[in-house]
MARFI-285612 format. One record per residue (C-alpha): x, z, y. Coordinates in nm, 3 decimals. Layout:
<roke><east>X</east><up>Z</up><north>Y</north></roke>
...
END
This chain:
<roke><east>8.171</east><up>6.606</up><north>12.574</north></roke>
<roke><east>8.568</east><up>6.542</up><north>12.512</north></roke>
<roke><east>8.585</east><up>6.910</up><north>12.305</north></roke>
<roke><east>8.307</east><up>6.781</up><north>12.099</north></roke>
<roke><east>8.480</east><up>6.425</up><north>12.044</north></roke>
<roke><east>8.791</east><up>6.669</up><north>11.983</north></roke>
<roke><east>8.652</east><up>6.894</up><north>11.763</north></roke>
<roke><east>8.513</east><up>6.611</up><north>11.569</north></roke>
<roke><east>8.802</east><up>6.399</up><north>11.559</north></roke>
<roke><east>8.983</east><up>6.783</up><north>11.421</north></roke>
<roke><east>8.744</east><up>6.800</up><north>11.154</north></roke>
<roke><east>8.760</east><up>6.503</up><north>11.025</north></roke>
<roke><east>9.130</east><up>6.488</up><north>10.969</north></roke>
<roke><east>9.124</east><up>6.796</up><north>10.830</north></roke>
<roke><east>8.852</east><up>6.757</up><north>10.565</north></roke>
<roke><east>9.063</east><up>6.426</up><north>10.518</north></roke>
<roke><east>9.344</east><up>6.640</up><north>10.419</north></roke>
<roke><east>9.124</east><up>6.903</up><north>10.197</north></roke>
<roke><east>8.997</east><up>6.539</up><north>10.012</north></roke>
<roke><east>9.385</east><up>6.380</up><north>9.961</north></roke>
<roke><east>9.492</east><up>6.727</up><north>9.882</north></roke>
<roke><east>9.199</east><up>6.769</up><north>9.559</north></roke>
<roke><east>9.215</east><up>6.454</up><north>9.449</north></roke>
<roke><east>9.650</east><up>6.486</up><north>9.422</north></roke>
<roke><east>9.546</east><up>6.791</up><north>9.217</north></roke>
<roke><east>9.330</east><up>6.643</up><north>9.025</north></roke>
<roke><east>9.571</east><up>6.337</up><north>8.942</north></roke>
<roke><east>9.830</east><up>6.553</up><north>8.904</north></roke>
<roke><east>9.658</east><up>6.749</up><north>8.641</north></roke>
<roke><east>9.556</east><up>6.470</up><north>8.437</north></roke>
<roke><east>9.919</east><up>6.319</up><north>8.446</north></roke>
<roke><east>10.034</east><up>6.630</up><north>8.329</north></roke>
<roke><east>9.774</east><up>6.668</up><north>8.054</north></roke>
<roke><east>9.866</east><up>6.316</up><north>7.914</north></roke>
<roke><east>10.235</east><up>6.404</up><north>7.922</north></roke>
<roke><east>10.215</east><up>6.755</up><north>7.772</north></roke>
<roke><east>10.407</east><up>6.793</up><north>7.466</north></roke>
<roke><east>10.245</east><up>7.162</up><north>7.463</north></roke>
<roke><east>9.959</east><up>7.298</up><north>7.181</north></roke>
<roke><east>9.591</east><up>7.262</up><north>7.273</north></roke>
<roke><east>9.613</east><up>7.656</up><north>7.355</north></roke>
<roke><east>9.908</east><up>7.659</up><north>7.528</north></roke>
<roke><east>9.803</east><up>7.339</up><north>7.740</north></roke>
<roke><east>9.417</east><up>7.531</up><north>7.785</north></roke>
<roke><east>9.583</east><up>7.834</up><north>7.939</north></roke>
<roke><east>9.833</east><up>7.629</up><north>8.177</north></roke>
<roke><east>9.541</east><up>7.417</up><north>8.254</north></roke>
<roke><east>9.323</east><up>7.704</up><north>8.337</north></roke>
<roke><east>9.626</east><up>7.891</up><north>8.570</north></roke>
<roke><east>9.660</east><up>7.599</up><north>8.741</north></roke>
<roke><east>9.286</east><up>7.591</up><north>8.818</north></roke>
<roke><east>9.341</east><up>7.957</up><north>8.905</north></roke>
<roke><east>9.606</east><up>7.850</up><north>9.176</north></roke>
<roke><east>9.436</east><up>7.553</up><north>9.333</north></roke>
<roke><east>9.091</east><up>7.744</up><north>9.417</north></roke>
<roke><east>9.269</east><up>8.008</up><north>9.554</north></roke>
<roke><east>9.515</east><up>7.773</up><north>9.738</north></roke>
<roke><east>9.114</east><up>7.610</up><north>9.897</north></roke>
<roke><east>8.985</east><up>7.925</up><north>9.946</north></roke>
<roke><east>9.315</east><up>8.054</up><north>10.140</north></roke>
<roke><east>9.294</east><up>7.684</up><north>10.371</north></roke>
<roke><east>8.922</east><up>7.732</up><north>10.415</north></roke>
<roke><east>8.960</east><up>8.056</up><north>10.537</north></roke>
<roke><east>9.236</east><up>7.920</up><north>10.813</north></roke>
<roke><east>9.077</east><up>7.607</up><north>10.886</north></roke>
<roke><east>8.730</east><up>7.811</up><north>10.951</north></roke>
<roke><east>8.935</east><up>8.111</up><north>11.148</north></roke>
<roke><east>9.078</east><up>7.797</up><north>11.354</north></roke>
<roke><east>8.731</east><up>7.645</up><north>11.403</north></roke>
<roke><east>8.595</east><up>7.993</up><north>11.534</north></roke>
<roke><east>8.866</east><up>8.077</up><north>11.734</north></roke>
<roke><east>8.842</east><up>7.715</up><north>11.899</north></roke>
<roke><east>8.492</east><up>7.794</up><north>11.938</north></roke>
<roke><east>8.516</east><up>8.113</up><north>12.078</north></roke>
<roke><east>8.762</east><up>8.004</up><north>12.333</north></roke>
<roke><east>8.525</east><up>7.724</up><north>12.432</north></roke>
<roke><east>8.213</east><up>7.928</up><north>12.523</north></roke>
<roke><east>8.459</east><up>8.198</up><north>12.694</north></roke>
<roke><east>8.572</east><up>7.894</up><north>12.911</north></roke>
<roke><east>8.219</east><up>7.748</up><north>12.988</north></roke>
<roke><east>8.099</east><up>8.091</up><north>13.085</north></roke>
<roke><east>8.410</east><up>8.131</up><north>13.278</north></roke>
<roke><east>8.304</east><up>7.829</up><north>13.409</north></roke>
<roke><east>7.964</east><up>7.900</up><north>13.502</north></roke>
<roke><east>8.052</east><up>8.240</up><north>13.653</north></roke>
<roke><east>8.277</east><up>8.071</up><north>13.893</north></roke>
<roke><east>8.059</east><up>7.754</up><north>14.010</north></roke>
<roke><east>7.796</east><up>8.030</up><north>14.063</north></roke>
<roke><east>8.026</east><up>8.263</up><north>14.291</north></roke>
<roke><east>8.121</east><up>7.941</up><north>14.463</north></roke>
<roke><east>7.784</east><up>7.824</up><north>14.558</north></roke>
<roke><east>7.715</east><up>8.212</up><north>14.678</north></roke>
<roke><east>7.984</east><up>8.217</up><north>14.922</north></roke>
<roke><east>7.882</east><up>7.835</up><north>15.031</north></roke>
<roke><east>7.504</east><up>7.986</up><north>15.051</north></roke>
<roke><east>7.601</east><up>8.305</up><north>15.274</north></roke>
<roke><east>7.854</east><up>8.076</up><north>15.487</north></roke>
<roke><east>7.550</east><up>7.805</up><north>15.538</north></roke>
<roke><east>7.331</east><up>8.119</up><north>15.641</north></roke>
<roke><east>7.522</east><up>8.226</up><north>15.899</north></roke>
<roke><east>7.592</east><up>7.905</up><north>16.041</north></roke>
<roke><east>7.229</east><up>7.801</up><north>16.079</north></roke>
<roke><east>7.226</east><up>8.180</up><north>16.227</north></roke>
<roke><east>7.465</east><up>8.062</up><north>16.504</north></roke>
<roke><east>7.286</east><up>7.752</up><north>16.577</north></roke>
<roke><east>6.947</east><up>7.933</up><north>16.592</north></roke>
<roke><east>7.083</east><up>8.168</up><north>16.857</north></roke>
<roke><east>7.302</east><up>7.905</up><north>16.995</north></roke>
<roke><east>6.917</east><up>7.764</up><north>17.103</north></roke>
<roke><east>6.787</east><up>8.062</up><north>17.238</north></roke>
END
């Protein structure tokens, strides 16, 4: 339950960032378009490289925030099933212990 809450909590300040870092780009953009002393071609092409830049920029943090995601994922079923594997060795050994106590007992009667 706390990974999930954790994992949550990860995504959410990350897509927080991916939102303040658009709309700075966007802002940033227009500001510059309003203050360009540049022709309409000139400012089309610089416009259009620095659209260029930016989606490969999201793609590139995508890619590392989703590698990051899938390792964290990854890691988190390796540790359950770790997990799982021990609790079920443990209650094997308490099983085969109990066994041959009740064994004892039994001939303890006898």
């Amino acid at each position: 339950m706390h990974a999930e809450r954790f994992q949550d909590q990860q995504l959410s300040s990350t897509s927080k960032f991916m939102i303040g870092l658009a709309c700075g780009t966007v802002i940033g953009a227009a500001v510059g378009v309003l203050l360009a002393t540049k022709s309409g071609a000139e400012l089309r092409g610089q416009i259009a490289d620095s659209a260029r830049r930016f989606g490969r920029k999201m793609s590139e943090s995508y890619s590392q925030a989703s590698d990051a995601v899938s390792s964290g994922v990854d890691h988190a079923r390796e540790a359950v099933k770790h997990g799982r594997d021990k609790f079920a060795s443990t209650r094997a050994q308490f099983a085969t212990a109990d066994e041959g106590r009740m064994s004892e007992m039994e001939n303890r009667d006898l």
